[in-house]
C-alpha positions as CSV (number, residue, x, y, z in Angstrom):
1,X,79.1,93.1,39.7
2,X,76.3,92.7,37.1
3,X,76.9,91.5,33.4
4,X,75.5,92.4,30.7
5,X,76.0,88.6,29.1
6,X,77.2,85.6,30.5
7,X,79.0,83.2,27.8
8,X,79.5,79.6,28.2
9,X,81.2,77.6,26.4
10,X,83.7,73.9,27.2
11,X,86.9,74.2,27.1
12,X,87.9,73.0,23.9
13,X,85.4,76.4,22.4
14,X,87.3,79.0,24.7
15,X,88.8,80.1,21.7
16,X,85.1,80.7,20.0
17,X,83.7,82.4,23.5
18,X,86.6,85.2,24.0
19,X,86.2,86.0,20.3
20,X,82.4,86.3,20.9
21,X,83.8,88.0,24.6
22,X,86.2,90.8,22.8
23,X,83.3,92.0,20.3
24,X,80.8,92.4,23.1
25,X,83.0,94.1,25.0
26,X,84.4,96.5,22.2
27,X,80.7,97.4,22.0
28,X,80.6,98.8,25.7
29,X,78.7,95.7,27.3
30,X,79.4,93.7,30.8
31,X,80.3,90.6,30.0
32,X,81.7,87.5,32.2
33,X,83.2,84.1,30.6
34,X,85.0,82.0,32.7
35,X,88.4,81.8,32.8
36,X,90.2,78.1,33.0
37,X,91.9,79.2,36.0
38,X,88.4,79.3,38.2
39,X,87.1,76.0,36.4
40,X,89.8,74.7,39.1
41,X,89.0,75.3,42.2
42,X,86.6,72.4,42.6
43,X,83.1,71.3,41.8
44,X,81.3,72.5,44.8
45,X,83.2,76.0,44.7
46,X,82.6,76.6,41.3
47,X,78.7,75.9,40.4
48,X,78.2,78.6,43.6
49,X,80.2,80.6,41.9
50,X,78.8,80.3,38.4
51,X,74.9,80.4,40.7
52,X,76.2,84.0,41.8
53,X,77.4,85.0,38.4
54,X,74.1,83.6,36.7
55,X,71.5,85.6,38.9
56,X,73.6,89.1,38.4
57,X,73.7,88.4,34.4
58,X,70.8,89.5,32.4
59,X,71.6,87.5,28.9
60,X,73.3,84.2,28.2
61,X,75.2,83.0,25.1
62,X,76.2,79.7,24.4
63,X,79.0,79.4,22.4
64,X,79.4,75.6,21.0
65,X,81.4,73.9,17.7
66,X,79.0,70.7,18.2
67,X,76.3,69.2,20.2
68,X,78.5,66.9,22.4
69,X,80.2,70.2,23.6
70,X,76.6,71.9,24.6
71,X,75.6,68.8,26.2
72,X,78.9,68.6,28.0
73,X,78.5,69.0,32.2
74,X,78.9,73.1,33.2
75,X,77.6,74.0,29.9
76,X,74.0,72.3,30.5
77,X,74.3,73.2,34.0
78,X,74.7,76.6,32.8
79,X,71.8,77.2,30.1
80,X,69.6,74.8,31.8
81,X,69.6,76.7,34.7
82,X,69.4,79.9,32.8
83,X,66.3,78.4,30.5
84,X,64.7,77.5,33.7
85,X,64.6,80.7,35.2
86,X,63.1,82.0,32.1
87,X,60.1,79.9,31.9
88,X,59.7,80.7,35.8
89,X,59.9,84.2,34.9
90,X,62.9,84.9,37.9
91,X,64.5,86.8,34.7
92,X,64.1,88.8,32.0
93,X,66.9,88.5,29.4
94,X,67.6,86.0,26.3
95,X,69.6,82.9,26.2
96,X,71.1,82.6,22.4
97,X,73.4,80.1,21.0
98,X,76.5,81.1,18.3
99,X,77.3,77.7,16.8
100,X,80.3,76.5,14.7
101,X,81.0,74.1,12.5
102,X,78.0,72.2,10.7
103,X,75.6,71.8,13.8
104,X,72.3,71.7,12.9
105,X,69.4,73.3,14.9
106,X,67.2,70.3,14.8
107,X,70.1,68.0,17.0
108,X,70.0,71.1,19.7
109,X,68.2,69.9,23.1
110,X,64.6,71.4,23.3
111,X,65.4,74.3,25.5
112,X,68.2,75.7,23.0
113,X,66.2,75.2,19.9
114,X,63.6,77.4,20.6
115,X,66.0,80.3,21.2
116,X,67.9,82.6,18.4
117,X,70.9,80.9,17.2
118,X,73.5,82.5,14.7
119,X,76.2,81.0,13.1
120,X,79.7,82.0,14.1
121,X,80.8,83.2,10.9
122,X,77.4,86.1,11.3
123,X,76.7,86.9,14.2
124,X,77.8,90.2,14.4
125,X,75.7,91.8,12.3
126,X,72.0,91.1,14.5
127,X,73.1,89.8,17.8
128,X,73.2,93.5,19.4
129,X,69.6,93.8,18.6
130,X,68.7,90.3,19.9
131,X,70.2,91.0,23.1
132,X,67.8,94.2,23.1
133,X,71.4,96.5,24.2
134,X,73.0,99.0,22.3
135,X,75.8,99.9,24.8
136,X,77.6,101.8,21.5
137,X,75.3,104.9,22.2
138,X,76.2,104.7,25.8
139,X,80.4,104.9,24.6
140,X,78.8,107.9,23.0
141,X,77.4,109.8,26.0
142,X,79.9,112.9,25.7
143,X,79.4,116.5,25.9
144,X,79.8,119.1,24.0
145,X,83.4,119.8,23.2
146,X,83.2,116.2,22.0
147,X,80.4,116.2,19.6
148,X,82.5,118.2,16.9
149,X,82.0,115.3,14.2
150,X,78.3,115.4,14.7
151,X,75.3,117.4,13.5
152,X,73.1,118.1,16.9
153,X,72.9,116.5,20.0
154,X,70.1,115.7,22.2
155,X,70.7,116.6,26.4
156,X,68.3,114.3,28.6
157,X,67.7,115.7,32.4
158,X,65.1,113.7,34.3
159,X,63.5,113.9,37.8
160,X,63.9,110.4,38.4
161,X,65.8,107.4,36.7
162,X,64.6,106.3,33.6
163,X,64.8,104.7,30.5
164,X,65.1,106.0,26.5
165,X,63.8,104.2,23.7
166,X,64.1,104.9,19.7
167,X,62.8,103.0,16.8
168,X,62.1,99.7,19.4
169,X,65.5,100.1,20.7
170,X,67.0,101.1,24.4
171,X,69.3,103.8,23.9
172,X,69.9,105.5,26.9
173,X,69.9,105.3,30.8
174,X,69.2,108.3,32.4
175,X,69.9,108.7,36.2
176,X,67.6,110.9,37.5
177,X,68.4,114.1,39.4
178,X,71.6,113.9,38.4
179,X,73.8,117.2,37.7
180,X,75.0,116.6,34.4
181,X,72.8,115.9,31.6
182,X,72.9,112.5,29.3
183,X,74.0,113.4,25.7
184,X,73.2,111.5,22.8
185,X,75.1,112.8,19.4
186,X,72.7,112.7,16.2
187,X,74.3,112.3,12.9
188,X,71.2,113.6,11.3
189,X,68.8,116.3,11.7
190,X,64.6,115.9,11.8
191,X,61.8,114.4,13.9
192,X,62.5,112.0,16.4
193,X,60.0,110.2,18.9
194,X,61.5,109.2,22.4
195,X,59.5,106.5,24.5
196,X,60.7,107.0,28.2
197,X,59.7,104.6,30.6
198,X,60.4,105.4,34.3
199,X,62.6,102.7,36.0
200,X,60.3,102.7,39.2
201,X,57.2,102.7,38.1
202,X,57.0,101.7,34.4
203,X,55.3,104.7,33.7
204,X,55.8,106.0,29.8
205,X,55.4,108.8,28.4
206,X,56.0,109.8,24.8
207,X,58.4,112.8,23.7
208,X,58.2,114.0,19.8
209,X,61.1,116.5,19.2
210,X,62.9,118.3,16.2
211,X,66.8,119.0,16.2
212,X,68.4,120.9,13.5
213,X,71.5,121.2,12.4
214,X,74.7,122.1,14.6
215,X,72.0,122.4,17.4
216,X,71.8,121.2,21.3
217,X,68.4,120.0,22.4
218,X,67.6,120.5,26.4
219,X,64.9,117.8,26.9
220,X,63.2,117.6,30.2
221,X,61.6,114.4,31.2
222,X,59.6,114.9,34.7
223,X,57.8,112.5,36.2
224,X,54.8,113.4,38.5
225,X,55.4,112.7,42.6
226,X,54.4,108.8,43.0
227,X,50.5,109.1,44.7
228,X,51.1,107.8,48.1
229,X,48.9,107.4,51.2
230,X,47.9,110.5,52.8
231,X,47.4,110.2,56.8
232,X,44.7,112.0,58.5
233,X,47.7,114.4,59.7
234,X,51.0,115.1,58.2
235,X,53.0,114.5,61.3
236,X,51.1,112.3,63.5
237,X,52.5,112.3,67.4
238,X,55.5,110.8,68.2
239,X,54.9,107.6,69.9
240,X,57.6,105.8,72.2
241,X,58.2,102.0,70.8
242,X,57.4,99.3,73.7
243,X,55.9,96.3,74.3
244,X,56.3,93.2,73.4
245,X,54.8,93.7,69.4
246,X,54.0,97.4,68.1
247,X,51.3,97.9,65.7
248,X,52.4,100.0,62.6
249,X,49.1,102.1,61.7
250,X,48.3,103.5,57.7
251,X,44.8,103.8,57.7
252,X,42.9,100.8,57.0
253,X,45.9,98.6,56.8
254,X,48.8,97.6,59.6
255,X,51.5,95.6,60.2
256,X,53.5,94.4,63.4
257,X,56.6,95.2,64.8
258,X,58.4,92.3,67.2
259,X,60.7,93.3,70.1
260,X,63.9,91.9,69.9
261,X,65.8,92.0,73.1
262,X,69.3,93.5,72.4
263,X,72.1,90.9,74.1
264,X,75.0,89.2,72.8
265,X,75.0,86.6,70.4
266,X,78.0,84.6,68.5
267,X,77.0,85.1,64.3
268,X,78.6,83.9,61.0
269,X,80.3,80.7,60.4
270,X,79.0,79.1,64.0
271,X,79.4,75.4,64.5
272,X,76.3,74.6,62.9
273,X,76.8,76.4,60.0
274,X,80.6,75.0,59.3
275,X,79.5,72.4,56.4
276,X,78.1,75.2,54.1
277,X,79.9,78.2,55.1
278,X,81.3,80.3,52.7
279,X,84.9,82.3,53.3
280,X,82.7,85.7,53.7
281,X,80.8,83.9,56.6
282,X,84.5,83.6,58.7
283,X,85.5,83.9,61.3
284,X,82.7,83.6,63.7
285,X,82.5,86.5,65.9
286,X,80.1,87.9,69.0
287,X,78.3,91.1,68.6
288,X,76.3,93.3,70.9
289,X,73.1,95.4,70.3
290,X,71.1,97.3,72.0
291,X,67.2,96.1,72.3
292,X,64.8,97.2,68.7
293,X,61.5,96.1,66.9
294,X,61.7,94.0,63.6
295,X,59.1,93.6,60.8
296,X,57.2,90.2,61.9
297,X,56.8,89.7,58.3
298,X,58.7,90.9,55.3
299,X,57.1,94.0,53.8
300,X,54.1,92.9,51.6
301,X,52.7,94.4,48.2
302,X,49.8,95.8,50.0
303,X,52.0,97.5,52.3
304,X,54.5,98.5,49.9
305,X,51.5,100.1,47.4
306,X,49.9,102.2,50.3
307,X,53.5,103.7,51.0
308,X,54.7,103.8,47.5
309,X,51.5,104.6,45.6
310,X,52.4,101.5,42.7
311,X,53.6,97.9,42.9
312,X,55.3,96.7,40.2
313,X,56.7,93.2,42.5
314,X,57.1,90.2,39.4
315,X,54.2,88.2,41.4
316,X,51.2,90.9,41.3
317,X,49.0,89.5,39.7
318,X,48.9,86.2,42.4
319,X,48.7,89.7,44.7
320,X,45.8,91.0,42.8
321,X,43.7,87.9,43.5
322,X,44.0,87.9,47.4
323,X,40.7,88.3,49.1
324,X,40.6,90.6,51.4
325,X,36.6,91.6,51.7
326,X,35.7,90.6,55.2
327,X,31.9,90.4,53.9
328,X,33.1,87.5,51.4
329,X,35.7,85.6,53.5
330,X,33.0,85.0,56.1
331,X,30.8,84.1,53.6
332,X,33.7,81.7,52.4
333,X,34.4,80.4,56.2
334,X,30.4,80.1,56.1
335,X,30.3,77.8,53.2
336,X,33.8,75.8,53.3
337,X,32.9,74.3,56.7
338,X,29.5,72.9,55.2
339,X,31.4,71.8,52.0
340,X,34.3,70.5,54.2
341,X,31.9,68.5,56.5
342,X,30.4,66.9,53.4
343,X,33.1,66.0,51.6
344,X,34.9,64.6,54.7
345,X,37.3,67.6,55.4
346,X,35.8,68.5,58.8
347,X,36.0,72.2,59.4
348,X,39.5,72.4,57.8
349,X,38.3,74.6,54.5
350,X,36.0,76.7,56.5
351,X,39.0,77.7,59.4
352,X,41.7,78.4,56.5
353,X,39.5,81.1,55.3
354,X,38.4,82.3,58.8
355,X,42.3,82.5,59.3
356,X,42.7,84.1,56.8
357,X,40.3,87.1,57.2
358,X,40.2,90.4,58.3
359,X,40.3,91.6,62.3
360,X,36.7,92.4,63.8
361,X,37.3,96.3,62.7
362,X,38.1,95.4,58.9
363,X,41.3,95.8,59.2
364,X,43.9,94.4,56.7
365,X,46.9,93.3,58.2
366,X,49.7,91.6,56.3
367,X,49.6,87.7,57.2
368,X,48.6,86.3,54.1
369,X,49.7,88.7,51.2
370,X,52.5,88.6,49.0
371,X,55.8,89.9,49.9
372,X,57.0,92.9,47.7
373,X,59.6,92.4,45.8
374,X,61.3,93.0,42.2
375,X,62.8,96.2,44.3
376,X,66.5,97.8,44.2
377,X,68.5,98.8,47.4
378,X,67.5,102.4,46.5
379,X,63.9,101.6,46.4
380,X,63.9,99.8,49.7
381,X,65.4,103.2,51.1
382,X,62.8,105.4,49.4
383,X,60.1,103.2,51.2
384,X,61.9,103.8,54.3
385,X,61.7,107.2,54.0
386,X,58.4,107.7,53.3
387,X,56.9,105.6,55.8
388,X,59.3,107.0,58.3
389,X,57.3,110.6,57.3
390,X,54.0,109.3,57.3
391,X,54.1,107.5,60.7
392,X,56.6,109.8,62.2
393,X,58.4,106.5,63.5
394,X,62.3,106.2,62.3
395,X,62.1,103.1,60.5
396,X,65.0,102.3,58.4
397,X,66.4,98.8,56.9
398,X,68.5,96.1,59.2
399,X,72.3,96.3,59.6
400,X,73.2,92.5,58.9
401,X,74.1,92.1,62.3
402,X,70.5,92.8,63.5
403,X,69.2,90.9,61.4
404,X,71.3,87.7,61.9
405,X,71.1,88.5,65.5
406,X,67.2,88.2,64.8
407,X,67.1,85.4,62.7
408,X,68.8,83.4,64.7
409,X,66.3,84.1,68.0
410,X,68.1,86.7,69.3
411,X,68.8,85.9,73.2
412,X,66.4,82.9,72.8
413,X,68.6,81.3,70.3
414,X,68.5,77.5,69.8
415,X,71.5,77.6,67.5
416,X,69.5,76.2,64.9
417,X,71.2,76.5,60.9
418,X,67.6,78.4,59.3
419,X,65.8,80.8,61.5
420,X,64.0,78.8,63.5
421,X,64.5,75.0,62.8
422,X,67.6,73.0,61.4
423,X,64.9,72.2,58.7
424,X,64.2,73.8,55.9
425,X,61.1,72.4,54.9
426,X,59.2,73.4,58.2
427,X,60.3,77.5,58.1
428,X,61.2,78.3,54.3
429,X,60.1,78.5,50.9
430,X,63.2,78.0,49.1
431,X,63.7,76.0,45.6
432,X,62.6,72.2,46.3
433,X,58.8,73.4,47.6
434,X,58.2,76.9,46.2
435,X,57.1,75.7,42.8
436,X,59.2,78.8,41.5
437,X,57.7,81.3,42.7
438,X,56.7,83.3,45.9
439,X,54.0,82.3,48.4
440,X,51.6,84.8,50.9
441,X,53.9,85.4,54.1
442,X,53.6,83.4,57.4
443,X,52.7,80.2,55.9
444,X,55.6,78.4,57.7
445,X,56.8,78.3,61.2
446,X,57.9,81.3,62.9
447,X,61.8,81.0,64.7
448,X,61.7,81.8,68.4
449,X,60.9,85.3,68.3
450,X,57.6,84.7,65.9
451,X,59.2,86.2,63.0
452,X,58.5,84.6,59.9
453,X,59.8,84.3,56.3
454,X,63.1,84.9,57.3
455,X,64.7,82.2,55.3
456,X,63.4,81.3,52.1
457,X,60.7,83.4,49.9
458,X,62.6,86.7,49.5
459,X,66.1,88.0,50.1
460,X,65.9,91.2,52.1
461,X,68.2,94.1,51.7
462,X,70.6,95.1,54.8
463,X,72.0,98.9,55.0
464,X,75.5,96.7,55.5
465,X,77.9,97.7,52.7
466,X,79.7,94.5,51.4
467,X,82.9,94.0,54.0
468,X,85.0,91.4,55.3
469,X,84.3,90.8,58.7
470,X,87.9,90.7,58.7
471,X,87.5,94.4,58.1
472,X,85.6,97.5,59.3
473,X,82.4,98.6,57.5
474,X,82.9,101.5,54.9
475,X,80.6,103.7,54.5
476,X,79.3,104.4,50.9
477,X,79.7,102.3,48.2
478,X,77.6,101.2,45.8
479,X,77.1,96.7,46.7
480,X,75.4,96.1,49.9
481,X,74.6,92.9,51.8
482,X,71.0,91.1,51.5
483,X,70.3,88.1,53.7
484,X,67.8,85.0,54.0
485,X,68.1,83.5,50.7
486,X,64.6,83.1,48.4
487,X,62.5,80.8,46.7
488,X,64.3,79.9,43.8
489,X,68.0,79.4,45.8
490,X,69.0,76.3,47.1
491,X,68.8,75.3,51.0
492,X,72.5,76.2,51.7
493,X,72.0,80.0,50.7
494,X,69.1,80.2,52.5
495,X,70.7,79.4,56.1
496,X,71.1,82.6,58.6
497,X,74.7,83.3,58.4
498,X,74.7,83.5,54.5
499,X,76.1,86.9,53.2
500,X,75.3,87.6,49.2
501,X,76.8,90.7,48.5
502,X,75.0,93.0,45.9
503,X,74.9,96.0,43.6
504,X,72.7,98.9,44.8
505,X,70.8,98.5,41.5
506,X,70.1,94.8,41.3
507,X,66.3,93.7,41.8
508,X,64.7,90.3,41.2
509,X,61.6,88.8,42.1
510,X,63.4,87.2,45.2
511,X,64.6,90.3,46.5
512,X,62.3,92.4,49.1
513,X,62.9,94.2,52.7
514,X,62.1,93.9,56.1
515,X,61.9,96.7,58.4
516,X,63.4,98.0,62.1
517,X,62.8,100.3,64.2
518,X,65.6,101.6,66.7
519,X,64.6,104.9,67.8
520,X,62.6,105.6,70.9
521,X,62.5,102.4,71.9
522,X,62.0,102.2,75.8
């Protein structure tokens, strides 16, 4: 589930917190606090679960009567980690403080100080605004039998999901395509200017309407198709899938499929993965699949724009400054091997480039870029779609199975607890070496099929609803299953039999996708 606010507080404050808890929630927000019962189930259990919590919350509030209490041991943990992920831009959001009692901001630690505080005894009147949500106009989302007690009302349709904004403030979510239209009452009649911003592709556009009296406004919103690439042919020949790698083909840029060899292979909470395993990871079980191709990489932001026509992945701009002119990287190899060789490097500086470059035919292949991420499941599927049409190859995203069954070598499995090496270090970027952020694909060792990146640097989406293995998969649903872990999560999450469970809409700048391709496979 994702929260709207997360509120910590010790115990000795709970009173404060569920005060703070029961107005946000009378005002139609998410919120989580946590309950004294789950502050007993142990230390290990519980900071996973508060890690879980904390990266599907967008806001924190810190709810404290004195200093001691905001230094005390879960509530650092809490804001700390929450302030950290801030400066490393992993979230959006705003950490706030409501203090009690005669607290002065001054005695706050560094990271709280420079946030918004409020004083428990006023904090109801701005802290909606700080928290940039005003869930009361969503309570308000009626139709019109309802609407009686008001003058007008405005009806938002939209081609695609979107977002409303009035006077600075987000009033309104819009699901796009939907059948039914989002209504928002207005208690007085006149001008108003809408700022819609589309959820995909942060495109705005400005709307300036007029609403009268005991009136209903239809407003449209429509957002142009996304430009994508345009093949040579709409439907190119259908190609049968064989080999031991496939080459993917969109234009001037490719990407490589890996067989995997379909077999049987024990997954989940496997002897080497007992120390860490979580209760979703039990019990371990075989599974059988037929033979299919995997993504050797995950998909990357060059990839994803030619499909998709925009990138909007948290880590663009380190995207934006990959060299990819073959005239300029041999130029590059040309002059790093003389500046290596006098300044004692050898040919190291010249070979990283030369590594680095283009084919012999100039074309861009994926090694080296950035993944794409900052995507929701929905996207992920979208992409899937369209490359599908483009290539006239059925791609489509991983069950968890295949990709467990991949990650851990398939049939030439060592048994090792990361995909590809029992450590970390040599296969992952994960959050002791990734400096907070996301680094070019292929950078570390490959596991035994040559697939890279599959711990560590960006969670990938599965087609898996969340299940029990205890259970059978239902179809539908709205919280899927992503796998691999990323660079800001710890070593433990990042191991191949870890299952983090998901809503549809959640996207981070850890979260990406990795292809497969099942069909005519021979």
């Amino acid at each position: 589930m994702n929260y709207d606010v997360f509120i910590s507080s010790k115990s000795e404050d709970y009173h404060l917190a569920k005060e703070v808890y029961n107005f946000l929630k009378a005002n139609g927000l998410s919120v989580f606090i946590a309950s004294e019962e789950l502050k007993k189930i142990g230390e290990a259990q519980y900071a996973n679960a508060i890690d879980e919590v904390l990266d599907d919350s967008i806001h924190m509030i810190v709810v404290a009567s004195s200093v001691y209490n905001i230094k005390s041991k879960w509530v650092k943990y809490e804001w700390s980690t929450f302030s950290n992920d801030l400066k490393s831009g992993y979230r959006d959001g705003n950490l706030l403080t409501i203090l009690s009692g005669d607290i002065e901001l001054k005695t706050l630690p560094a990271s709280l100080r420079h946030q918004q505080s409020f004083n428990f005894r006023s904090y109801k009147d701005e802290i909606l605004d700080y928290l940039n949500i005003d869930k009361r106009c969503e309570q308000h989302n009626t139709t019109k039998q309802n609407t009686s007690a008001h003058i007008a009302v405005f009806k938002f349709y939209s081609n695609e999901n979107c977002q409303i904004m009035l006077e600075g403030k987000l009033i309104a979510n819009i699901i796009g395509m939907s059948d039914e239209p989002y209504c928002i009452p207005i208690s007085r009649k006149g001008d108003y200017r809408f700022k819609c911003i589309n959820s995909i592709t942060a495109e705005t556009q400005t709307l300036k309407e007029h609403i009268d009296a005991d009136e209903e406004r239809d407003i449209d919103i429509y957002w142009g198709e996304h430009k994508a690439f345009i093949p040579d042919q709409e439907w190119p020949e259908a190609k049968k899938i064989n080999g031991d790698t496939f080459i993917v083909e969109l234009g001037n840029i490719q990407f490589e499929m890996l067989r995997v060899d379909g077999g049987t292979l024990e997954i989940g909470a496997t002897k080497e993965q007992e120390a860490d395993a979580e209760s979703n990871e039990y019990p371990a079980h075989k599974i059988s699949l037929p033979t299919f191709y995997i993504g050797r990489f995950p998909i990357t932001q060059n990839i994803w724009e030619t499909v998709m026509g925009y990138n909007k992945s948290h880590y663009k701009y380190k995207e934006d400054v990959f060299v990819d002119n073959k005239d300029l990287i041999n130029t590059l190899t040309t002059v790093g091997t003389t500046l290596g060789a006098v300044m004692g490097f050898g040919s190291a500086i010249g070979c990283w480039f030369s590594n680095n470059k283009n084919d012999a035919n100039g074309v861009i292949s994926d090694k080296g870029h950035y993944p794409a991420e900052n995507l929701t499941y929905d996207e992920a599927c979208e992409f899937v779609r369209r490359l599908s049409k483009m290539t006239n190859i059925k791609f489509d995203l991983p069950t968890e199975e295949e990709w467990e069954y991949a990650a851990r070598g398939g049939q030439k499995s060592k048994h090792c607890r990361y995909a590809g090496s029992n450590n970390i270090d040599d296969i992952a970027w994960y959050r002791n070496n990734s400096e907070r952020s996301t680094h070019p694909v292929g950078e570390k060792q490959p596991n035994e099929l040559g697939l890279y990146d599959m711990c560590g640097n960006v969670w990938e989406w599965t087609k898996t609803p969340a299940h029990s293995y205890a259970s059978d998969v239902e179809p539908g649903g709205t919280i899927f299953i992503r796998r691999g872990g990323s660079w800001w999560h710890e070593e433990k999450n990042c191991r191949v039999s870890r299952r983090y469970a998901s809503d549809r809409s959640k996207k981070t700048s850890g979260l990406g996708l990795r292809v497969v391709i099942r069909e005519n496979v021979e």
